[in-house]
Steps between C-alpha positions, in 0.01 A plus 500: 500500500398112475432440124133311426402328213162382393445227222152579331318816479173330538202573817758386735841682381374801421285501867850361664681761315255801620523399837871511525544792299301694739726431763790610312629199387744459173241246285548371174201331309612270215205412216581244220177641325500853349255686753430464876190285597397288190262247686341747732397688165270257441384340879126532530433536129721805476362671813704395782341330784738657768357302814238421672304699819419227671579401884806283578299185554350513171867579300608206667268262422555632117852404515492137365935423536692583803298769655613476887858555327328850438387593856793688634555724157127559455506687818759697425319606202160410486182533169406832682892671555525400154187666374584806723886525334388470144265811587781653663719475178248640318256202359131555554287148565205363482314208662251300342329160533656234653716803700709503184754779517582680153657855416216750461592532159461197403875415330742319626748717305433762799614212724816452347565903434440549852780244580721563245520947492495453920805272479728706271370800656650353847815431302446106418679400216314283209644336218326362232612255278746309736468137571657350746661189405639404878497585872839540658586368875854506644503335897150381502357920412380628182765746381328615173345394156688420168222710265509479075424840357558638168631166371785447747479397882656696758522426876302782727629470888177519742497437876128346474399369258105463449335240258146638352520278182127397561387145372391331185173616426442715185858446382440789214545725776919314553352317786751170448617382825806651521434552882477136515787448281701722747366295792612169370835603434565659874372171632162659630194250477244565239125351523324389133352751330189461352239746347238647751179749473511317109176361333439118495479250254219234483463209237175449476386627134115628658629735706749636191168556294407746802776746375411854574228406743539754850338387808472673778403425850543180464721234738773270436672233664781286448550142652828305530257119538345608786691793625341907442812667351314818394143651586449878380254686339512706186521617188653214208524513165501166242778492271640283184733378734268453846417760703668865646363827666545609912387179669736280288789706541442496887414129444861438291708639828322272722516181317807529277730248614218326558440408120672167404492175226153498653246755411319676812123502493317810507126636472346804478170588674358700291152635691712516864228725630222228475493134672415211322167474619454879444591414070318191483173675598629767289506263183176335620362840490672566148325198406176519570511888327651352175348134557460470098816688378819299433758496789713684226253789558519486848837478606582873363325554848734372701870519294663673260435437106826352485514287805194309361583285256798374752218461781321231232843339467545395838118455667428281154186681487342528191485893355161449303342302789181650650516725799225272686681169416834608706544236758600490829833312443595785245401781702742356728806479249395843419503603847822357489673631227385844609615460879824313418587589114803218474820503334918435563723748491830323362759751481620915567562732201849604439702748606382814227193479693627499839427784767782381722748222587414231752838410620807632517830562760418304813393729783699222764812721322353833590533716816089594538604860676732574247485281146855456504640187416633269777788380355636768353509856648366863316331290231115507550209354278142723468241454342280234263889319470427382861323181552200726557143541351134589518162538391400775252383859657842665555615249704828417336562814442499620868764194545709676258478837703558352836758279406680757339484729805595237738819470282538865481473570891742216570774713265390813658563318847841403437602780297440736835666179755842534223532870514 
């Protein structure tokens, strides 16, 4: 029987490693870290955001890198056949706004028990504590791993061999590259990596004061000059650093390599529901109610106590000025400010605060059907170490599934042609 080997007992190895074992196959799973599924432990804030019920247009459109590279393996297993197989193995789900998908429970522990007892109990093999230091090829085909394990390195045969190392994000979880590493060394092409669904960092010192400030259902864009990178809208949250929360992690995937010497403008619009004629009769109207209170007293109407003093700061109007006094020209900078709240957004957080990787092994190098490698045979890449990514919702996590089943299926395939 052909010997398998997985590298990583992450969302993708230990989904790989299911799948194969099912059929009967002879799999090995080899962790570096000292239990199976580290990072998913902590994916959607400890919950587990599985995947995502929507229809095929929409997944697509929420895969930002590479997603027509994910046509033929998404219909061989789909957001719904994976839904259906985690209930199948056991895992009750949930659906909830945004047609998040999350186990019932509400733990992503029962995720990775679910994986973990139905691989062993198929007869998979995982062991913990071995890193692999190397990827063997003899002839152009992967012939095994060289693997260090209890302080000495030992060379384990494998007739696949199946690379699950994930990326670089949240390296306290042993996410360090070594997929990449492995890559580089075989001659396989490797994209830049940078950190996606990450918060962003803006210099301007106002919007640092906003710290702590939420706002929801608001909009914001982000221009290259004259060019719309990014148009969503959301929730956002200030920060001592710039800003973070759903719409800026979507907005980090879209415009990530994007992000140069050159800061990219942004604003926020924070009444998107009204027009600007709509607010301008609104603060007319405001105005005429409070006509002898201090605009200080009246703009608690309209924002948030700490968004106020900022507002001041860039219309120039005066806090203590009379409600009746308020001039066209500044109703119009308020109007403004309100509509298009301005700032630059110079630069992504690091990797510690990364969701995912944005980059990775070049999916030129990759058979789509199968994810084996082109140039050399029975050594296949699945998983966020693929030049793969996506928006939050469960999206990158349904890559991991399907391109771990693709890989798993292609084994399968030639185990039955060999014998």
């Amino acid at each position: 029987m052909a010997q398998i080997l997985i590298i990583g007992a992450g969302a993708a190895g230990l989904f790989c490693g299911v799948r194969l074992a099912e059929a009967g196959c002879a799999v090995t799973i080899l962790e570096q870290n000292e239990k199976a599924g580290k990072k998913l432990y902590i994916t959607g804030k400890g919950r587990c955001n599985l995947t995502n019920a929507c229809d095929k247009e929409t997944f697509f459109s929420q895969v930002v890198t590479n997603p027509r590279f994910l046509y033929s393996s998404f219909s061989e297993l789909d957001n719904a056949e994976t839904v259906r197989l985690f209930e199948a193995w056991g895992l009750r789900t949930k659906t909830e706004r945004g047609a998040r998908v999350f186990p019932a429970s509400d733990h992503a522990s029962d995720v990775i028990r679910t994986l973990t007892d139905r691989f062993e109990k198929r007869g998979g093999k995982l062991l913990l504590h071995s890193c692999v230091t190397e990827i063997l090829t003899e002839e152009g085909r992967a012939r095994g791993v060289i693997c260090r394990r209890g302080g000495r390195e030992q060379m384990i045969p494998g007739d696949a061999v199946v690379v699950a190392t994930g990326g670089l994000s949240y390296p306290s979880t042993g996410s360090a590259g070594d997929g990449f590493r492995f890559a580089r060394k075989l001659g396989i092409s490797v994209t830049e990596q940078i950190p996606s669904l990450v918060p962003l960092c803006c210099p301007e010192e106002y919007v640092k004061e906003l710290q702590g400030l939420s706002l929801k259902n608001v909009e914001l864009t982000i221009r290259s000059g004259k060019k719309v990178l990014y148009r969503e809208f959301g929730e956002m949250m200030f920060t001592h650093f710039g800003i973070t929360g759903p719409l800026v992690l979507t907005a980090s995937a879209r415009i990530g390599r994007q992000i140069g010497a050159k800061p990219l403008a942004a604003s926020i619009d924070l009444k998107p529901a009204v027009d600007r004629e709509m607010l301008d009769k609104r603060i007319l109207r405001l105005a005429g109610e409070m006509a002898n209170r201090s605009m200080k007293n009246v703009l608690p109407e309209l924002y948030p106590a700490k968004l106020i003093p900022v507002m001041f700061s860039l219309t120039g109007i005066d806090p203590e000025k009379k409600a009746h006094d308020l001039t066209r020209k500044e109703r119009e900078s308020l109007i403004e400010a309100t509509k298009a709240f301005p700032f630059t957004i110079s630069a992504l957080r690091g990797w510690n605060e990364a969701v995912v990787t944005k980059g990775g092994i070049s999916v030129k190098e990759i058979r789509p059907q199968t994810m084996e490698s082109k140039q050399v045979s029975g050594l296949y890449w699945i998983g966020e170490v693929l030049d793969l990514d996506a928006c939050t919702g469960g999206f990158n996590l349904q890559i991991a599934w399907t391109t771990a089943n693709a890989a798993a299926q292609a084994i399968i395939r030639k185990e039955g042609e060999d014998t």
